[in-house]
C-alpha positions as CSV (number, residue, x, y, z in Angstrom):
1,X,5.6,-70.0,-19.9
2,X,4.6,-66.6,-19.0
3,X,6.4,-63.6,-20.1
4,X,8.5,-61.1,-17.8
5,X,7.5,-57.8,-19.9
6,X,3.6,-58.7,-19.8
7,X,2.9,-59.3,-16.0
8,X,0.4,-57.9,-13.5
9,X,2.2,-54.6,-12.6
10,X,0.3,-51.4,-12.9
11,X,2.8,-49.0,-12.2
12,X,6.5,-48.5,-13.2
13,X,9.3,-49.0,-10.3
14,X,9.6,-46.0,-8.3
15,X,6.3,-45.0,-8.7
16,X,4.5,-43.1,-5.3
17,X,2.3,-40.5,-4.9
18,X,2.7,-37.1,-4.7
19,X,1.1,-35.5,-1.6
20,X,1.6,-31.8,-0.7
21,X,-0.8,-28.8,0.8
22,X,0.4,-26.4,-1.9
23,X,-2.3,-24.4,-3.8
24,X,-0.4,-25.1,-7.2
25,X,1.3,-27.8,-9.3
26,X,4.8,-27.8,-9.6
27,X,4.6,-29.1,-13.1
28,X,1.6,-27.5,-14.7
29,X,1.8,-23.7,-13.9
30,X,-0.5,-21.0,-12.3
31,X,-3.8,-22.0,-11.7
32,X,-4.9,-18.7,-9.8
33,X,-5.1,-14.9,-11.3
34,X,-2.1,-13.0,-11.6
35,X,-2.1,-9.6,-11.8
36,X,0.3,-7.4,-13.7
37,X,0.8,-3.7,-13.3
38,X,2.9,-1.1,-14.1
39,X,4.0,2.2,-12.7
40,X,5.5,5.4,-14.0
41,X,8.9,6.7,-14.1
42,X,8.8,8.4,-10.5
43,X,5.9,7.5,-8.4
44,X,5.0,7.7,-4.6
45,X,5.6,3.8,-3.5
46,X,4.8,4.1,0.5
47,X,3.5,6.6,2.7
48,X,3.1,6.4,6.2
49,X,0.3,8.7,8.4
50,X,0.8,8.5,12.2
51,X,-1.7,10.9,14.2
52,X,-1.6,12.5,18.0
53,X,-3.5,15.2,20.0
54,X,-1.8,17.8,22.2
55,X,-3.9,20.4,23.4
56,X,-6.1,22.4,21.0
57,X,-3.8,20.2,18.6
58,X,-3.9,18.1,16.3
59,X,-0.5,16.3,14.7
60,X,-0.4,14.2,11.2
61,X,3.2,13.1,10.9
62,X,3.8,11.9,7.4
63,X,6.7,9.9,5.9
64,X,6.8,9.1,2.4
65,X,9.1,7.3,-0.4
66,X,9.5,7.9,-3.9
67,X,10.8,5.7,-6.3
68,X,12.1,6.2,-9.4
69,X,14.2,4.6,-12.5
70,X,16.5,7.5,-12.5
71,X,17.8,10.5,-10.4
72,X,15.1,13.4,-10.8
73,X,14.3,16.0,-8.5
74,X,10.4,16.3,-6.9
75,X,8.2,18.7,-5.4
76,X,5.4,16.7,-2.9
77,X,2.6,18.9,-1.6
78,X,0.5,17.7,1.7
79,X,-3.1,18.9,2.1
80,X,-5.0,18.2,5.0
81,X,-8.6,18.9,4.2
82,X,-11.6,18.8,6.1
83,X,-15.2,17.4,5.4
84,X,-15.8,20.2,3.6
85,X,-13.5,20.2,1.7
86,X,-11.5,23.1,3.0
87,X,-7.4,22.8,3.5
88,X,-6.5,23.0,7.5
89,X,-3.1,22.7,7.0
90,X,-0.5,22.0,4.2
91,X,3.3,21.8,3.4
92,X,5.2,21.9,0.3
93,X,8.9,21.4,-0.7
94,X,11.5,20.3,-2.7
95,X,12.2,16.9,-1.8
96,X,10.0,17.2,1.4
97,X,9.6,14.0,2.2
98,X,9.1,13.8,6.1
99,X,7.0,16.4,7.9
100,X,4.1,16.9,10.6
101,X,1.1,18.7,9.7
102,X,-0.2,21.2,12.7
103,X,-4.4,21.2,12.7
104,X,-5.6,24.5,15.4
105,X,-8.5,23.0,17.4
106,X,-9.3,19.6,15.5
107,X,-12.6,17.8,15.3
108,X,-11.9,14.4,16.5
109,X,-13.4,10.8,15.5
110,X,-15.8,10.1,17.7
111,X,-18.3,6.3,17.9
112,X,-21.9,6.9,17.1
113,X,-24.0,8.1,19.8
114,X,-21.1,9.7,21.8
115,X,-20.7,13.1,19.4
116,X,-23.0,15.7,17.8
117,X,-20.7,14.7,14.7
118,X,-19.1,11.3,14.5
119,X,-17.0,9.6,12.5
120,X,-15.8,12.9,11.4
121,X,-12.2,12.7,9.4
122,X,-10.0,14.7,7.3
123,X,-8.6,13.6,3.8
124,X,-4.6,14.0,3.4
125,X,-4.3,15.1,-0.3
126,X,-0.2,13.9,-1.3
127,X,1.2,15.2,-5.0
128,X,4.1,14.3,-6.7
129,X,5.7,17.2,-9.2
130,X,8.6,16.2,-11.4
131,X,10.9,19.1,-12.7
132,X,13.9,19.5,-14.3
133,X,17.2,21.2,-13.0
């Protein structure tokens, strides 16, 4: 007489196989890096540089967001320098946080081969100042 309990099956009822394009299991955790940072109280989160040319010149809109855990008031600074390394234009302000920067008679980017000095481009310098009252 054979026995029920002791028979030929390999798997339990209901077994099937799992088949999914995910780059993770759902029931054994990460398997890639994770990276954890953190940031400071107020800090600049997004900032958002649009160029044009008019003219003789040369416009850097800026628009920037700063977060923060609290309400504080901020000074930002914008310095547009050039390749070496002198400021062309800048703005400051108490919570200045949209703007356009003016440059008089700008050197513009130019491909290889096409300009006695290409690939020439400025450096927008953005700080943050936290004070009090």
């Amino acid at each position: 007489m054979s026995n029920p309990a002791l028979s030929d099956f390999r798997y339990p009822p209901g077994y099937f196989v799992l088949e999914t394009t995910f780059d993770f299991f759902n029931y054994a955790g990460i398997h890639r890096p994770v990276k954890l940072y953190t940031t400071p109280v107020v800090y600049l989160s997004d900032i958002t540089i649009t160029t044009n040319q008019s003219g003789q010149e040369g416009m850097v809109k800026f628009s920037s967001t700063v977060s923060s855990t609290g309400a504080v008031n901020v000074s930002m600074n914008y310095e547009l320098v050039d390749k070496a390394g002198n400021v062309v234009a800048s703005a400051e302000g108490s919570d200045l946080f949209e703007g356009t920067l003016v440059v008089k008679n700008p050197k513009l980017w130019w491909p290889i081969g096409m300009s006695d000095q290409p690939a020439y481009l400025y450096s927008l310098k953005v700080r943050l100042k936290i004070f009090s009252g």
